[in-house]
C-alpha positions as CSV (number, residue, x, y, z in Angstrom):
1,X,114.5,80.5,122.7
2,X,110.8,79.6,122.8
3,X,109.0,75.8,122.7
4,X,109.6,75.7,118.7
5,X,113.3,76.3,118.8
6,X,114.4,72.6,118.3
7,X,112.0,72.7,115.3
8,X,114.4,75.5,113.2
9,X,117.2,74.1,111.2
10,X,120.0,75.6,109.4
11,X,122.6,73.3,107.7
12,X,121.0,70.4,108.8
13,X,121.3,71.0,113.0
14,X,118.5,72.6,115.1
15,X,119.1,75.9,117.6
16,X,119.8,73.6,120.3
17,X,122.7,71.2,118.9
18,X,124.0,75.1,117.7
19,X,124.2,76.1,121.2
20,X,125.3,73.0,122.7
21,X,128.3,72.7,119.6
22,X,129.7,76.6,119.9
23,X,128.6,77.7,123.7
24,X,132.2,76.1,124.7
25,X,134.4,78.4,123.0
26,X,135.5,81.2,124.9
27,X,133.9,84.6,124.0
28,X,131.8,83.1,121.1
29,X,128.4,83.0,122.6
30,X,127.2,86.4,121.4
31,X,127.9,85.5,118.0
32,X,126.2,81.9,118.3
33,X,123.0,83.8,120.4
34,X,123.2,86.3,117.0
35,X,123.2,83.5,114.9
36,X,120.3,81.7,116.7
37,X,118.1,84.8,116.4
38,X,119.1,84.8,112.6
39,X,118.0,81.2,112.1
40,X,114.5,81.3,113.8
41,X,113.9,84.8,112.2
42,X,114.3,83.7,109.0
43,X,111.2,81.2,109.6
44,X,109.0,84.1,109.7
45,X,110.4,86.0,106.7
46,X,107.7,85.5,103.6
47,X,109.1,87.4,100.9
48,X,112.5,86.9,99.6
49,X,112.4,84.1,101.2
50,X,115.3,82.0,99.7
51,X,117.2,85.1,99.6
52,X,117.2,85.1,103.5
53,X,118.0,81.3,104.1
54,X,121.1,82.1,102.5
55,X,122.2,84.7,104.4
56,X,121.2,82.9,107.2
57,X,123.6,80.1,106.2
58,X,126.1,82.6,105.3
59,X,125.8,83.5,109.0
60,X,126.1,79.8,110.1
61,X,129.3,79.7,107.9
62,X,131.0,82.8,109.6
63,X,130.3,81.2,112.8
64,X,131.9,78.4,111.5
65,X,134.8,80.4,110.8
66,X,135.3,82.4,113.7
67,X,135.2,79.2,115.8
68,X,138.4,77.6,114.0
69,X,140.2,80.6,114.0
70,X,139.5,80.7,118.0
71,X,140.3,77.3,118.2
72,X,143.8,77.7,116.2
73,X,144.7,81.3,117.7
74,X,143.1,83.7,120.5
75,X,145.4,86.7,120.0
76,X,144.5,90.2,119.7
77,X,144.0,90.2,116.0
78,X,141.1,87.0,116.7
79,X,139.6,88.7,119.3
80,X,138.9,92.0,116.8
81,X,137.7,89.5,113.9
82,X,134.5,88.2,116.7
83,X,134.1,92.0,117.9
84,X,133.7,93.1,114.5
85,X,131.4,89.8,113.0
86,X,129.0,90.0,116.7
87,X,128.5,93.6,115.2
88,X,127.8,92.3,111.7
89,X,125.6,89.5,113.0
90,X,123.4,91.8,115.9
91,X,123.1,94.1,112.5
92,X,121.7,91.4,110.3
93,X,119.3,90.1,113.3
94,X,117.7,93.4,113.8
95,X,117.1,93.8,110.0
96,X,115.8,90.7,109.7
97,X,113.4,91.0,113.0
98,X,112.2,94.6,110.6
99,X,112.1,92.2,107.5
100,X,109.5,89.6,109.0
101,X,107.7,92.7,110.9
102,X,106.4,93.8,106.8
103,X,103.0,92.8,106.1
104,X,102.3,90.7,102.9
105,X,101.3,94.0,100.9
106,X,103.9,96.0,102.1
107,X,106.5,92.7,101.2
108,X,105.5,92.9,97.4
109,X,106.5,96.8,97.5
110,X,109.8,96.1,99.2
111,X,110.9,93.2,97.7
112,X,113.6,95.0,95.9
113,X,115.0,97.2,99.0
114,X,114.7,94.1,101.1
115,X,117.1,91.9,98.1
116,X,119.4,95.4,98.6
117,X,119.8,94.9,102.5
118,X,120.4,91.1,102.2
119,X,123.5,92.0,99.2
120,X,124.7,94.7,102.0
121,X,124.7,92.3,104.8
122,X,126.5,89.4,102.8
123,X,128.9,92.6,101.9
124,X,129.7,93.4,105.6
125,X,130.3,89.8,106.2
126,X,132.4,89.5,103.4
127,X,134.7,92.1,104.0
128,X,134.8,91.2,108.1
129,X,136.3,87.7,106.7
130,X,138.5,89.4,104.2
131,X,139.9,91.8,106.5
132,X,140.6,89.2,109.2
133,X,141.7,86.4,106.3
134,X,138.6,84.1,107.7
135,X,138.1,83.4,104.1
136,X,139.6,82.8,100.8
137,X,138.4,84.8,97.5
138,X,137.2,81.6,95.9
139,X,134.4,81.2,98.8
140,X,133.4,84.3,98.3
141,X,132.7,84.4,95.0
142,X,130.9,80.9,95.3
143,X,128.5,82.2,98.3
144,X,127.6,85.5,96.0
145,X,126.5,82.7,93.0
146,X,124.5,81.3,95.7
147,X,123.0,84.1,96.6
148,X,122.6,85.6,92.9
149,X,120.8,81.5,92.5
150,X,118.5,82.5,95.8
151,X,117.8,86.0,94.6
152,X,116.3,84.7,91.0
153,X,114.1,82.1,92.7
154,X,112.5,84.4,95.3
155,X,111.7,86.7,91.7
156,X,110.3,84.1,90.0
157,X,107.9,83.4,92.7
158,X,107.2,86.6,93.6
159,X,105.9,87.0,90.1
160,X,104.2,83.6,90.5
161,X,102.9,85.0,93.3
162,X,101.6,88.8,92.2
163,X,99.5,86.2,89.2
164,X,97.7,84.4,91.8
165,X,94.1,86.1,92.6
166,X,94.3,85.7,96.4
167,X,97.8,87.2,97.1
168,X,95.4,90.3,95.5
169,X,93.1,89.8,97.9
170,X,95.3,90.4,100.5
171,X,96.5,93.3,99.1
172,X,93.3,94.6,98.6
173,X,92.2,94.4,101.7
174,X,94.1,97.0,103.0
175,X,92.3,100.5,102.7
176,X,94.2,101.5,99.2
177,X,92.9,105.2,99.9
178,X,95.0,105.1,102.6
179,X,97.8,103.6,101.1
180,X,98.0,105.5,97.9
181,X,101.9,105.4,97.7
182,X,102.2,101.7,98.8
183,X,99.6,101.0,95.9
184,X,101.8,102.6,92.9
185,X,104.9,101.1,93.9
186,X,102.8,97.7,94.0
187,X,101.5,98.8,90.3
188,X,104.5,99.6,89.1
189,X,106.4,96.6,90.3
190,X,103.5,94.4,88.5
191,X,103.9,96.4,85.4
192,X,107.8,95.4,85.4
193,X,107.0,92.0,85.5
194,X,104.4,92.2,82.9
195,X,107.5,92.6,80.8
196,X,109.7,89.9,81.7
197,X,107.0,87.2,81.2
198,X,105.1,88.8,78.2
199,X,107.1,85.8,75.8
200,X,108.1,83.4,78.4
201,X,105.2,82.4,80.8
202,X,101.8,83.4,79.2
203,X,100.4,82.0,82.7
204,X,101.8,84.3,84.8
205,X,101.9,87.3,82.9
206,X,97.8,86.6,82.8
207,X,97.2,86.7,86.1
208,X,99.7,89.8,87.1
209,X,97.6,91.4,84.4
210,X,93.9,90.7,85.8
211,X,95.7,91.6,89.9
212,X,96.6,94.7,88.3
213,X,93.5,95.7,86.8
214,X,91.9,95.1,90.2
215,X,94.6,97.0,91.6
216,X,94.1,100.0,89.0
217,X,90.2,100.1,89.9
218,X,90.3,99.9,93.4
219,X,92.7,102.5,93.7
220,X,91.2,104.8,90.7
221,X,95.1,105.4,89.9
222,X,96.5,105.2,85.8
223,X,99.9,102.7,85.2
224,X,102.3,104.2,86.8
225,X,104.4,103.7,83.4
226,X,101.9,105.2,80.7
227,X,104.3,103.7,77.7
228,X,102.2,100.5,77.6
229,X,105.1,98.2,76.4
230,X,104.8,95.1,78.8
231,X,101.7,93.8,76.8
232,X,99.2,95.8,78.6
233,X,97.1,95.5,76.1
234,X,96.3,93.9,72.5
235,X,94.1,94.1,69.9
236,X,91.1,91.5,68.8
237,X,90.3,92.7,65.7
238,X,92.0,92.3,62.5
239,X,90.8,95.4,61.3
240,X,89.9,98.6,62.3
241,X,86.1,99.4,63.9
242,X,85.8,102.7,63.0
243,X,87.9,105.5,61.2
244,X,88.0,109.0,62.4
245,X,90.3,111.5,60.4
246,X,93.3,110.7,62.0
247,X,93.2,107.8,63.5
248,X,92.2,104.0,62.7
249,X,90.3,102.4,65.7
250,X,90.3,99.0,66.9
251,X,88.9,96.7,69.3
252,X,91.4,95.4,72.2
253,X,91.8,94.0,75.0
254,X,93.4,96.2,78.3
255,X,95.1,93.8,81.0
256,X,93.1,90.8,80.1
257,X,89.8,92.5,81.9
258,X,88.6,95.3,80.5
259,X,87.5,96.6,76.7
260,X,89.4,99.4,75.1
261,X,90.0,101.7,72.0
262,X,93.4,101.1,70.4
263,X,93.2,104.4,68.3
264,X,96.3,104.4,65.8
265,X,97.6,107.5,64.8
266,X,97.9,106.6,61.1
267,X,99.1,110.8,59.9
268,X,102.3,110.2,61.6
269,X,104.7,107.4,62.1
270,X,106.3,105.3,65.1
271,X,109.4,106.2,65.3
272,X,111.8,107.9,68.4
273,X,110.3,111.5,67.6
274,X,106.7,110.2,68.7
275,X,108.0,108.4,71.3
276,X,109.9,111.4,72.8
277,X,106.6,113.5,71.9
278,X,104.1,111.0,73.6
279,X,106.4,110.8,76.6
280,X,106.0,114.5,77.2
281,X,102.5,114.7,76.4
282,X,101.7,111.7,79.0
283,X,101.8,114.1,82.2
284,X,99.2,116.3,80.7
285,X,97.0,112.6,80.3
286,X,98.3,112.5,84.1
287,X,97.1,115.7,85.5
288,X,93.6,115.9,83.3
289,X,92.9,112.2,85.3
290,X,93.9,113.5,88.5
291,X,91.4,116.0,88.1
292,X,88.9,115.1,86.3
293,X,88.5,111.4,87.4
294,X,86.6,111.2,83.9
295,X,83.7,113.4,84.5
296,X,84.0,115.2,81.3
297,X,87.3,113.6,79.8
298,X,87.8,110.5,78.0
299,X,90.1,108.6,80.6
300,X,93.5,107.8,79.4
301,X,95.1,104.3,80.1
302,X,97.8,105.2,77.9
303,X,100.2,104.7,74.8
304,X,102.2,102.5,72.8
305,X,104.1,101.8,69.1
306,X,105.0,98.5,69.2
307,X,102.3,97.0,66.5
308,X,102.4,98.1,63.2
309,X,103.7,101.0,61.5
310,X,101.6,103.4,63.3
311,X,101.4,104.9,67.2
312,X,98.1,104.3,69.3
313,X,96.6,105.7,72.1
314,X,94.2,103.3,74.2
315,X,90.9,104.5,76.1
316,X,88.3,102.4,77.3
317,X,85.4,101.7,75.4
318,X,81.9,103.1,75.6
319,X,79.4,100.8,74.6
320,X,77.1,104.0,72.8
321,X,79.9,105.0,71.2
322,X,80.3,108.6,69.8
323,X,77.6,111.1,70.6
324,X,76.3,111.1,66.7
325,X,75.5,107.7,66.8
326,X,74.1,107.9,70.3
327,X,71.6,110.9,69.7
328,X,70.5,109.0,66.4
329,X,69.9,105.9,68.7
330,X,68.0,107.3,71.7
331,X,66.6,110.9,70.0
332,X,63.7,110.6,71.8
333,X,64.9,110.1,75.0
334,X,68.0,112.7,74.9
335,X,68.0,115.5,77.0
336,X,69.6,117.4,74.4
337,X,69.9,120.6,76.6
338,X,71.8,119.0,79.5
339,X,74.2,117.1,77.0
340,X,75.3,120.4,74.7
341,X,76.1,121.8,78.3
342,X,78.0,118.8,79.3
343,X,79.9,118.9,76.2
344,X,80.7,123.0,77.2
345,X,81.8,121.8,81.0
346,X,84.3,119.4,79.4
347,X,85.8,122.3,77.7
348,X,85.6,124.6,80.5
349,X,88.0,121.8,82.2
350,X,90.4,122.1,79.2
351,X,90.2,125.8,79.1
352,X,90.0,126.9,82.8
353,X,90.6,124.0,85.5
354,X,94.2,123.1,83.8
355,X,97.0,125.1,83.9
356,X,98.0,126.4,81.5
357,X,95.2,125.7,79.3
358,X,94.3,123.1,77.2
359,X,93.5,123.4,73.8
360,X,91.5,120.8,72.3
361,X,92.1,121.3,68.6
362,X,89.6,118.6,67.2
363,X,86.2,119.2,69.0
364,X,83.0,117.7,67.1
365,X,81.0,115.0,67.3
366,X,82.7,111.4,66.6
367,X,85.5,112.8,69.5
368,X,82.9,113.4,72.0
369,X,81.9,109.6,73.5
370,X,78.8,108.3,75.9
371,X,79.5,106.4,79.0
372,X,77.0,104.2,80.2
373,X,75.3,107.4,82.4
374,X,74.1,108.9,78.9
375,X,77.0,111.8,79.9
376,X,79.6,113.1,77.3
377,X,83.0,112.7,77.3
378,X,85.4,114.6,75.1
379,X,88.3,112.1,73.8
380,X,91.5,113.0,71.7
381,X,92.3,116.4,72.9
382,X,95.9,117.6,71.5
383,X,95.8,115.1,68.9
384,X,96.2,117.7,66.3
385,X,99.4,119.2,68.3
386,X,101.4,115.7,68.8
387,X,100.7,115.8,64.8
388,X,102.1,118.8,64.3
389,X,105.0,118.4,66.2
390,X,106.0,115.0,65.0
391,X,105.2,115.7,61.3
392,X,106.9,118.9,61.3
393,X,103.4,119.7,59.3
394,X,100.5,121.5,60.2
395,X,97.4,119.6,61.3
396,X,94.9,121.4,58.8
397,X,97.7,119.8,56.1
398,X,97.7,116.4,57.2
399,X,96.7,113.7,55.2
400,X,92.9,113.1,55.7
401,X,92.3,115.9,58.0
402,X,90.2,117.6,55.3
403,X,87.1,116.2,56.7
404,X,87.5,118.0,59.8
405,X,87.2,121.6,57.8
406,X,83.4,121.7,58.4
407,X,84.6,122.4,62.0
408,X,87.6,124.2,62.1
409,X,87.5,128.3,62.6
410,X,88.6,129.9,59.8
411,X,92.4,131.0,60.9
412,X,92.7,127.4,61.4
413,X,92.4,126.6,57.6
414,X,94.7,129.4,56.8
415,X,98.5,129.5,56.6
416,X,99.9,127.3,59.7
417,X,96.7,126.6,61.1
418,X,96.3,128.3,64.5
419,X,94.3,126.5,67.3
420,X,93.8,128.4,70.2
421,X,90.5,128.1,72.6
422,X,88.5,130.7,70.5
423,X,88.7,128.0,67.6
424,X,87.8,125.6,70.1
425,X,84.8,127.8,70.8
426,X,83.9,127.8,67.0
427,X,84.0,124.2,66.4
428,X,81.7,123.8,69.7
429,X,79.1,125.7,68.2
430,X,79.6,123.9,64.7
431,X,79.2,120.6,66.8
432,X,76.3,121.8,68.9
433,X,74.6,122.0,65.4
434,X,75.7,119.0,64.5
435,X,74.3,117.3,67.3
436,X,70.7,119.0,67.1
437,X,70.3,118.5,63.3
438,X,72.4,114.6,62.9
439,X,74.2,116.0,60.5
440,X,77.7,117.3,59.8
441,X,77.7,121.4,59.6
442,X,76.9,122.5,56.4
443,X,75.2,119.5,55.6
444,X,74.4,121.4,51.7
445,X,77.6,121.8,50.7
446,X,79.2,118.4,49.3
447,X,83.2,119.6,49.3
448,X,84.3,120.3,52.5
449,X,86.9,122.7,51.2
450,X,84.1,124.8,49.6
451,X,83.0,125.1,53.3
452,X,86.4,127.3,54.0
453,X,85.7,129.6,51.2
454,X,82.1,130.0,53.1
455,X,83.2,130.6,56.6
456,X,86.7,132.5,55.6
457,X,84.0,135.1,53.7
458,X,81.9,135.0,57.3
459,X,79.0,132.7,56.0
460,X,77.4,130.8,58.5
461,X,75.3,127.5,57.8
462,X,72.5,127.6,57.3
463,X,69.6,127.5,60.2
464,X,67.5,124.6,60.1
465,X,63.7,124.8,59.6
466,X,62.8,121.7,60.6
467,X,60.2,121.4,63.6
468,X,62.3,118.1,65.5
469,X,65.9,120.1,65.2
470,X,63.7,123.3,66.9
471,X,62.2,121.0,69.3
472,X,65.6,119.8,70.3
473,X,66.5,122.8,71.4
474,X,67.8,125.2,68.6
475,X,65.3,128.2,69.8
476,X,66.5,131.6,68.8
477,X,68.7,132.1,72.1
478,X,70.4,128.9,71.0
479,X,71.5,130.6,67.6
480,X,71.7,133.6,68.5
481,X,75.0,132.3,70.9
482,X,75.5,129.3,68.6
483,X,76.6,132.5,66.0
484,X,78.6,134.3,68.2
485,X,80.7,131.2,68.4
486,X,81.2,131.7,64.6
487,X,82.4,134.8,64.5
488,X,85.0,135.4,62.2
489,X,87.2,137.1,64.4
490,X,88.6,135.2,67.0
491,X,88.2,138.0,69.2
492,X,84.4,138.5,68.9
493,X,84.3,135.6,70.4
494,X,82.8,134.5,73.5
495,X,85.2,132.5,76.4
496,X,83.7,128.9,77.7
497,X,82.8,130.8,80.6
498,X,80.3,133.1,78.5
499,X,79.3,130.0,76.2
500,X,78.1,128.3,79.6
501,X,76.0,131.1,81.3
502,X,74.8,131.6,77.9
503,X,72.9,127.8,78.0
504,X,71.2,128.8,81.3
């Protein structure tokens, strides 16, 4: 049994006084060595830990049992009853021995299987007693409120646990590239238990929120559950930041650690049709991060409609914000060149790396953002088709998308509004002008729906004259390709792919 047997108790007696009360009954000492294992097993189990002790008294019990019913009968029937609970008992050892064998990480990730194997083992046991009329109904039902009692404490301070920084530590230290699958279930369980102590324990559900954060960079892996309803996030400012067409933006807060955008969708309410839209939309968000790792995407932490009228989409923030206000901040020291080409590899992805492609829908300036390497990032792609599908309405028709005419090809302006990646190529060129001049496409025109009479009839803006846009980089080339994007006909177009070799 090993030096620290006499140190492991169960119902108040050590191994030994266990061996020395049963080993005297005839044919009981497998079940008592069993039981023995159980006991100084359980020591070692560190998750679910209350969980076990009861099923380890449980065990203690059936012994219990089986050595009355010895002592009052050894007939045929008895004899059956201890060969089928030594089979239940061996069982329960060797899943124990595999339960204190899981290493701390692995322990948060199986909490829940392990709680499943313990309710299957006090099932076993149960039905060997009821089979054999060890034990009355009533016990049972009081050991399964025990248990239930066990079960809820080893939860609450598991979560307990997940909030405290160096159980993460542990975790951590385990090569989470190597453990990619061991690292969702781990996020996934902490986003679970974001929601159960969003109201009630403000402590814990602070620190599960900072572990996962840690978790989510280490492992470079979104939420596994993109609906952000567990109080991933909040916002710290009243009112919105900045306004875009669509959307209202706000300041917030992402898992207590990290500053995001909370863009609300304020052209279409929050309601079970956006949910069930932003649901199916949230593996595209999926697969552009999987690929794209944010190189030329926006990342994507995720969704939500649970405050105020409106849904909202959260993405980190970029401290230079959109790439207006960035090339009016640092003009001098843009490489203007390298970022329009930047801009035309983030559509590329959208266009040519996803399958099937993605349209954009929305491309100009105050959707294209600057990380802190000075590199552009497109955000909000398929905006205007969650509008359109929600609404029932056609994004050029939404309510305060009139703006965006300045950039929108000219079949998008007309009858249902069709985006496709040749009007994605026209509003790149419109934004490419944009960028090189500071100021919106056809800057001398005041209405913007004077600008789709303009471009239906095939009239471009105008060029600019001025020697600082030239020097930015608007040469002849540059316009010559910048009005092939403005073709009227889609058609006459060029693809990204052209666009690109065209910037060479």
């Amino acid at each position: 049994m090993g030096p620290t047997a006499q140190l492991v108790i169960s119902l108040g007696k050590t191994t030994a006084q266990i061996l020395a009360e049963f080993s005297p009954i005839p044919g009981l000492y497998p079940a008592v060595e069993a039981l023995v294992g159980i006991i100084e097993l359980c020591e070692g189990v560190s998750h679910n830990r209350n969980a076990a002790r009861c099923l380890r008294d449980r065990c203690h019990h059936v012994v219990i049992a089986l050595r009355d019913g010895c002592e009052n009968k050894l007939d045929g029937s008895m004899a059956a009853a201890l060969d089928s609970a030594i089979d239940c008992l061996v069982d329960i050892q060797t899943r124990m021995d595999s339960w204190v064998h899981v290493g701390k990480f692995q322990g948060f990730t199986r909490q829940k299987a392990i709680k499943a194997e313990i309710e299957r083992c006090f099932s076993a046991l149960n039905d060997c007693l009821m089979k054999f009329q060890l034990a009355s109904q009533i016990e049972i039902h009081s050991w399964q409120a025990i248990f239930a009692t066990s079960a809820k404490h080893d939860h609450l301070e598991l979560m307990d646990s997940m909030s405290e920084l160096k159980d993460i530590q542990v975790a951590s230290s385990t090569k989470v590239e190597e453990n990619l699958e061991m690292t969702r279930q781990m996020m996934k369980m902490m986003q679970e238990f974001m929601s159960e102590n969003k109201k009630s324990a403000e402590r814990t559900h602070h620190g599960i929120s900072k572990n996962l954060w840690k978790l989510q960079c280490q492992s470079g892996e979104l939420m596994p559950d993109l609906h952000l309803k567990s109080g991933e996030v909040r916002r710290v400012s009243d009112q919105p930041i900045k306004w875009t067409n669509a959307m209202d933006i706000y300041e917030g807060i992402y898992l207590e650690e990290a500053k995001v955008y909370i863009k609300c969708l304020r052209v279409v309410d929050a309601n079970e049709d956006s949910l069930r839209r932003f649901k199916r939309e949230v593996k595209i968000w999926a697969e552009i991060w999987r690929l794209d790792r944010g190189e030329y995407i926006l990342p994507f932490y995720g969704f939500a409609q649970n405050d105020g009228p409106f849904p909202y989409m959260v993405s980190p923030w970029q401290k230079h914000g959109h790439v207006l206000e960035y090339v009016k901040a640092y003009d001098s020291q843009v490489d203007y060149d390298r970022l329009i080409k930047r801009i035309a590899l983030g559509i590329h992805f959208l266009h040519c790396t996803m399958k099937p492609p993605v349209v954009h829908g929305v491309i100009r300036a105050e959707n294209i953002y600057i990380n802190d390497e000075g590199n552009p990032l497109l955000a909000d792609f398929g905006v205007s088709q969650i509008v359109t599908d929600i609404s029932g309405i056609p994004f050029t028709q939404s309510h305060g998308v009139i703006q965006s005419y300045r950039w929108f090809a000219p079949e998008v302006c007309i009858g249902e509004g069709s985006l496709s990646p040749s009007s994605d190529i026209y509003a790149y060129g419109m934004t490419v002008l944009e960028v090189l001049t500071h100021q919106q496409p056809y800057s001398h025109i005041r209405h913007a729906t004077e600008v789709v009479i303009k471009s239906s009839a095939g009239e471009f803006p105008r060029r600019p004259t001025d020697s600082r846009v030239i020097e930015r980089g608007l040469d002849d080339k540059l316009w010559t390709l910048l009005a092939r994007c403005w073709s009227k006909r889609p058609d006459a177009r060029p693809t990204i792919k052209q666009v690109i070799h065209g910037l060479h």
